[in-house]
KOLGU-26051 format. One record per residue: y negated, z negated, x negated of N, C-alpha, C, O in turn; residue number from 0; residue in three letters. Coordinates in steps of 0.001 Angstrom, whole numbers. Example, Ala and Ser with C-alpha at 12.3 -4.5 7.8 and 13.67 -1.06 7.14 Angstrom:
      n.py      n.pz      n.px     ca.py     ca.pz     ca.px      c.py      c.pz      c.px      o.py      o.pz      o.px   seq   type
      5690     -7800    -13190      4500     -7800    -12300      3300     -7800    -13200      3319     -8465    -14236     0    Ala
      2250     -7080    -12850      1060     -7140    -13670       -30     -7870    -12900     -1138     -8039    -13409     1    Ser
This chain:
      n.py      n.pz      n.px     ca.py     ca.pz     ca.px      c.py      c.pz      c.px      o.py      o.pz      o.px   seq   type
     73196     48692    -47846     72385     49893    -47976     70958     49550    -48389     70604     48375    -48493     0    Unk
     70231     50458    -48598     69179     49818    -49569     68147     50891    -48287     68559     51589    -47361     1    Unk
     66850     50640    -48716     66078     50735    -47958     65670     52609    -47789     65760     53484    -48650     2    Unk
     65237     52708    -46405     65434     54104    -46282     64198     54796    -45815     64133     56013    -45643     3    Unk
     63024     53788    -45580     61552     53867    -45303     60901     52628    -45151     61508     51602    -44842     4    Unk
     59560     52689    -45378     58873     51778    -45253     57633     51987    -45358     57278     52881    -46126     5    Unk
     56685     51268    -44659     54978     51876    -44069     54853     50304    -43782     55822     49557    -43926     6    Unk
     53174     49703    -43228     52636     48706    -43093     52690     48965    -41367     52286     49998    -40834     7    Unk
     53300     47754    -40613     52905     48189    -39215     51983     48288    -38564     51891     48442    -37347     8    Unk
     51099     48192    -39469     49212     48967    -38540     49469     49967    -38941     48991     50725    -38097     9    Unk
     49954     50601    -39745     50315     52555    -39748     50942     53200    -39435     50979     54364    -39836    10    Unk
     52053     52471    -38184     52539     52832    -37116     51825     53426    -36123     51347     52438    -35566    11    Unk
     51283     54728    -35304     50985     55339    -34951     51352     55257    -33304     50600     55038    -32355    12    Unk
     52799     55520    -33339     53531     55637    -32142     55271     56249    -32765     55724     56336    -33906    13    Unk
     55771     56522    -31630     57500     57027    -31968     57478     57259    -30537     56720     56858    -29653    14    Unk
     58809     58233    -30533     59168     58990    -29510     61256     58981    -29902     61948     58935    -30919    15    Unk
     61489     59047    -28526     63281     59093    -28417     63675     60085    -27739     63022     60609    -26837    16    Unk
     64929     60471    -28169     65099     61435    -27250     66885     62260    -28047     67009     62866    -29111    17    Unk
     67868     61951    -27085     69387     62421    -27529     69535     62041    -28663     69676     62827    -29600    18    Unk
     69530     60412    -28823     70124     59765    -30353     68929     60128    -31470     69430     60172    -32593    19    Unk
     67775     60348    -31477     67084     60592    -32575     65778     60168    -31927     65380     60431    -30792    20    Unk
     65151     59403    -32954     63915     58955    -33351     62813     59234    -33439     62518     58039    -33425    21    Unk
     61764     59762    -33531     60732     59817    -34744     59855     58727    -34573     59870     57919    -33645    22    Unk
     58890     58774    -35789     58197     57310    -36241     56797     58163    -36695     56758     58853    -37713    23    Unk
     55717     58004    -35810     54418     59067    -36426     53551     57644    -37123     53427     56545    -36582    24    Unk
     53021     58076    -38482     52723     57072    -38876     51697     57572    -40013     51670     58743    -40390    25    Unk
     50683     56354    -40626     49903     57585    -41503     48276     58008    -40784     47436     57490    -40047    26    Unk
     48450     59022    -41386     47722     60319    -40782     47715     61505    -40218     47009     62510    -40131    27    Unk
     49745     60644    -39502     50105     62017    -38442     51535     62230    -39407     52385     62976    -38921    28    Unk
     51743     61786    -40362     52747     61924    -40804     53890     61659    -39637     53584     61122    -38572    29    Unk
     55351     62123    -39968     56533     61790    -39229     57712     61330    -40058     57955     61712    -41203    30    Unk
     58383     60502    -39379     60182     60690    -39802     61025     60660    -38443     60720     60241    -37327    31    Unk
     61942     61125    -38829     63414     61182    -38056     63915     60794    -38439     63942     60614    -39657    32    Unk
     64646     60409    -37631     66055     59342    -37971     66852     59366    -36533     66195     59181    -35509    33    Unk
     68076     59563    -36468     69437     59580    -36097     70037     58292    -36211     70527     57948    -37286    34    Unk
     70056     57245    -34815     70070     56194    -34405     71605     56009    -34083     71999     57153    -33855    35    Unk
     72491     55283    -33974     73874     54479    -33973     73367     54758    -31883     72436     54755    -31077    36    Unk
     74472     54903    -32006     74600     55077    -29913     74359     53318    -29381     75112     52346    -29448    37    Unk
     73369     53437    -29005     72642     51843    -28593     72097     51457    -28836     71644     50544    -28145    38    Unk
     71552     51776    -30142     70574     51232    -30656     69034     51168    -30860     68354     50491    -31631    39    Unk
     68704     52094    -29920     67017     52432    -29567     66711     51336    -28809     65852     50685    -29404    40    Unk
     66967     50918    -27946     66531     50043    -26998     65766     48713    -28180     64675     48143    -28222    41    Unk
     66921     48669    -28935     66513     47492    -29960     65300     47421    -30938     64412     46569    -30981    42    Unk
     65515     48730    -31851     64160     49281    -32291     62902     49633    -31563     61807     49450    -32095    43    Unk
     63007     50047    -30567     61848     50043    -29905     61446     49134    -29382     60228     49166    -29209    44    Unk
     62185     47880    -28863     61770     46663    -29000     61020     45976    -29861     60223     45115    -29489    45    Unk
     61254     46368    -31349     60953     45676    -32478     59850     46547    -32346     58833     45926    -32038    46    Unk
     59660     47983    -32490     58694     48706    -32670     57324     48001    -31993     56341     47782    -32702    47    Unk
     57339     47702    -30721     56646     47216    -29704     56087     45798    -30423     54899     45704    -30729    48    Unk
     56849     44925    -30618     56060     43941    -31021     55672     43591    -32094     55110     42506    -32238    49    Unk
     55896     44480    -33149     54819     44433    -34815     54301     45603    -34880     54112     46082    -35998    50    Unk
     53950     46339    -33723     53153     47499    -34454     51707     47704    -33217     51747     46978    -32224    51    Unk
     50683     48551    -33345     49803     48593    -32254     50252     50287    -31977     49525     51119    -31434    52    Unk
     51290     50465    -32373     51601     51771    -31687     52105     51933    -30192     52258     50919    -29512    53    Unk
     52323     52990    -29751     52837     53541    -28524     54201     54597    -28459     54549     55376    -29347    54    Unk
     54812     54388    -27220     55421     55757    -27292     54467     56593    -27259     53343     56300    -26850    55    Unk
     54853     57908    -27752     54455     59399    -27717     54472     60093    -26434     55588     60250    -25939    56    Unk
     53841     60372    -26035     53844     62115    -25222     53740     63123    -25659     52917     63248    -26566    57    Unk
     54456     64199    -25260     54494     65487    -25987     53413     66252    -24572     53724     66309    -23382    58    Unk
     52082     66773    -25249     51817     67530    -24087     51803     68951    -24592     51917     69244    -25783    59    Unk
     51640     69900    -23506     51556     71614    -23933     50264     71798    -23857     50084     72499    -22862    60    Unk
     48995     71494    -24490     48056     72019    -24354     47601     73395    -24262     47583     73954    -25359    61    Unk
     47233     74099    -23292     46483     75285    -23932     45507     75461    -24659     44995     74429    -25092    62    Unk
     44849     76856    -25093     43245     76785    -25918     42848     76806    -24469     43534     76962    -23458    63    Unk
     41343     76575    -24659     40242     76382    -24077     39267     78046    -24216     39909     78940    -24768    64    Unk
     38104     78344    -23837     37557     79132    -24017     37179     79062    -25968     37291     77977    -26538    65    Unk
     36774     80276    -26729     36648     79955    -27973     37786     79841    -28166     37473     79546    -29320    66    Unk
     39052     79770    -28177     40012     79096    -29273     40205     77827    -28713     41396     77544    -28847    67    Unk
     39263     76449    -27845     39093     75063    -28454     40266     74473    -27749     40807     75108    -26843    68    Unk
     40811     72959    -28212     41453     72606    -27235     41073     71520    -26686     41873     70857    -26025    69    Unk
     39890     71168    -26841     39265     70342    -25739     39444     68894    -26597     39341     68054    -25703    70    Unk
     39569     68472    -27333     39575     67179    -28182     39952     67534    -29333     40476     68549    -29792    71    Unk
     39412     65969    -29984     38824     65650    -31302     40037     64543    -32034     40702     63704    -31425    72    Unk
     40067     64827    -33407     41238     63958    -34393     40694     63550    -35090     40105     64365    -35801    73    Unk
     40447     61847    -35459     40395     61551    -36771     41389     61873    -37468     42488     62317    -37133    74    Unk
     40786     61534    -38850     41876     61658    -40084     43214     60689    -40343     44055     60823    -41232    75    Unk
     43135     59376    -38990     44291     58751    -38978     45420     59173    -37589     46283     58366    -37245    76    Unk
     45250     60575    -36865     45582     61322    -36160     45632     60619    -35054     46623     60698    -34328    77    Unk
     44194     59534    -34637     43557     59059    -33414     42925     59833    -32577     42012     60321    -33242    78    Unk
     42862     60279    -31397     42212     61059    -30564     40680     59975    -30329     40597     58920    -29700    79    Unk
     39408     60864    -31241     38335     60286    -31079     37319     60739    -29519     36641     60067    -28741    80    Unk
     37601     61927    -29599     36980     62501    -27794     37832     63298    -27312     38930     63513    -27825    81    Unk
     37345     63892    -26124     38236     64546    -25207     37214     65414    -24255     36781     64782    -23291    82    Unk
     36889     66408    -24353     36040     67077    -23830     36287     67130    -22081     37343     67382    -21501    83    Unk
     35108     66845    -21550     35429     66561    -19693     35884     68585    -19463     35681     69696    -19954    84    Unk
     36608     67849    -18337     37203     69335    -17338     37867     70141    -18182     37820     71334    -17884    85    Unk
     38905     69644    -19835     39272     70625    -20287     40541     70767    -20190     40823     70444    -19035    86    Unk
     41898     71203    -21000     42972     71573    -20488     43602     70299    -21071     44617     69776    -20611    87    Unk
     42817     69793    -22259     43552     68633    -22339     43059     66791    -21934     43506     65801    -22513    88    Unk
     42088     66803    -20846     41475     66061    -19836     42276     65930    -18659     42506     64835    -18145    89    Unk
     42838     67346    -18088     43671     67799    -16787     44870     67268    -16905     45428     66683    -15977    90    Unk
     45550     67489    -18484     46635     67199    -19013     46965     65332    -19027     48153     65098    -19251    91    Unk
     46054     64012    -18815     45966     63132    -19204     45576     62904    -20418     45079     61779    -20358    92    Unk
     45500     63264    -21438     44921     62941    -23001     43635     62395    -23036     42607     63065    -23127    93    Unk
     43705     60924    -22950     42260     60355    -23298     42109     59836    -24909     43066     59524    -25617    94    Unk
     40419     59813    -25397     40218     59223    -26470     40887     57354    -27144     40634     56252    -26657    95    Unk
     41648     57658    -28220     42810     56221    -28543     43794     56743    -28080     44617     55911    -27697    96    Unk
     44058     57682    -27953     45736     57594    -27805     46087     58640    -29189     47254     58887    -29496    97    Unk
């Protein structure tokens, strides 16, 4: 089979698992999915772990904030640069680098 993606692993972001499927956030927030062989996450995320400076993912539910806000800041490589104190997504765990 011939190749089905490919990115530099400093533009590995993070990935998340969950019932046989993948994703790979990478970029500037970009994603893929992919639909994994039954066993085979453990392995990739292994690999993931040691050539990339990514993380697993958390999915949080943020609410807005007063204004609309939600309490933190994105660079353009979809890095969390601040995190506003006492907000919904401070309460939530979301610190700046993740």
């Amino acid at each position: 089979p011939g190749t089905l993606f490919s990115c530099a692993c400093r533009d590995v972001l993070g990935w998340g698992f969950s019932e046989g499927r993948l994703e790979i956030f990478h970029g500037a927030g970009e994603w893929l999915g992919l639909r994994l062989p039954h066993g085979a996450a453990p392995q990739v995320v292994a690999r993931l772990q040691a050539v990339t400076r990514g993380c697993e993912a958390q999915e949080l539910a943020l609410p807005r904030g007063a204004g609309g806000r939600r309490g933190f800041r994105v660079d353009p490589s979809g890095v969390v640069t601040a995190v506003t104190r006492f907000s919904f997504a401070e309460t939530a765990g979301l610190r700046p680098g993740a």
